[in-house]
N, C-alpha and C positions, 0 to 999 in steps of 0.2 A: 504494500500500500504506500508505503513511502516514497517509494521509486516513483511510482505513476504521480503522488502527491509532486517533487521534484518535476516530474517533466511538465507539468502543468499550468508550474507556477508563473514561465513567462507567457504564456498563453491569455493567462487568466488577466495579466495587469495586476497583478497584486502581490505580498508577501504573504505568506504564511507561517504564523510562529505555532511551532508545536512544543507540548509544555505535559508532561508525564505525572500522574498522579496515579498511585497503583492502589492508594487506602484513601479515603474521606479524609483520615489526620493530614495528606498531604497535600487537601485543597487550595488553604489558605497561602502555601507558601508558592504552593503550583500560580496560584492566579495573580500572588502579588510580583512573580517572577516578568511573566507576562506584561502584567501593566504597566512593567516597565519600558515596553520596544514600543508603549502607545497603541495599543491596536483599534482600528475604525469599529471591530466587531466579533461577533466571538461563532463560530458554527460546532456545536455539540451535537456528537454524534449518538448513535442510539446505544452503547456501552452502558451494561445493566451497573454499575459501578454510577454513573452518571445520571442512570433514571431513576436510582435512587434516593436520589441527593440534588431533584433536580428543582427545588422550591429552595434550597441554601442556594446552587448556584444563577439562577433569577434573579434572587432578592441580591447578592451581589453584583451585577448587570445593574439593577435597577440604583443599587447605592452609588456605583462608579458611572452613571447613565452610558453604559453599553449596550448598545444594540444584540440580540443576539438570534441567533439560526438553533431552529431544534428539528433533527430526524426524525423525532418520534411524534406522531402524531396524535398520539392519545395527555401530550403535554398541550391541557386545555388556558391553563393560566393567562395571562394579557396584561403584559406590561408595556405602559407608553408613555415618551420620555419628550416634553414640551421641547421645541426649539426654539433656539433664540429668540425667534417675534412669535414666538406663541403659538404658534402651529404646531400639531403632531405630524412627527417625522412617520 
């Protein structure tokens, strides 16, 4: 998956930061690792580890107003984040 991730990325116009968390205890320092390269947005994959846990990592998105992408479809939650002049993005 990596490989194809790689070959993708100039295609795509964008970077990709990938950021490992193998237990819950290693969310926080997974995500604060991340927010550091600034990312526009976050896409979470459907990894039962993450569906888990995926109302902690929302309401983080929502604390640091990141946008984010979720695979799993049965994630009904709805967060939205004003912009500048007041509109939702």
């Amino acid at each position: 998956m990596a490989a194809r991730r790689d070959r993708l990325r100039p295609s795509l116009g964008m970077t990709l930061i990938s950021v490992s968390a193998q237990h819950f205890a290693e969310f926080e320092s997974a995500f604060s690792m991340m927010m550091r390269d600034r990312p526009d947005g976050l896409l979470m994959t459907a990894d039962q580890l993450h569906l888990r846990h995926a109302d902690w990592i929302i309401d983080y998105l929502d604390r640091h107003r990141l946008p984010g992408m979720f695979q799993a479809i049965h994630i009904r939650r709805i967060v939205t984040t004003p912009s500048v002049n007041g509109k939702l993005r």
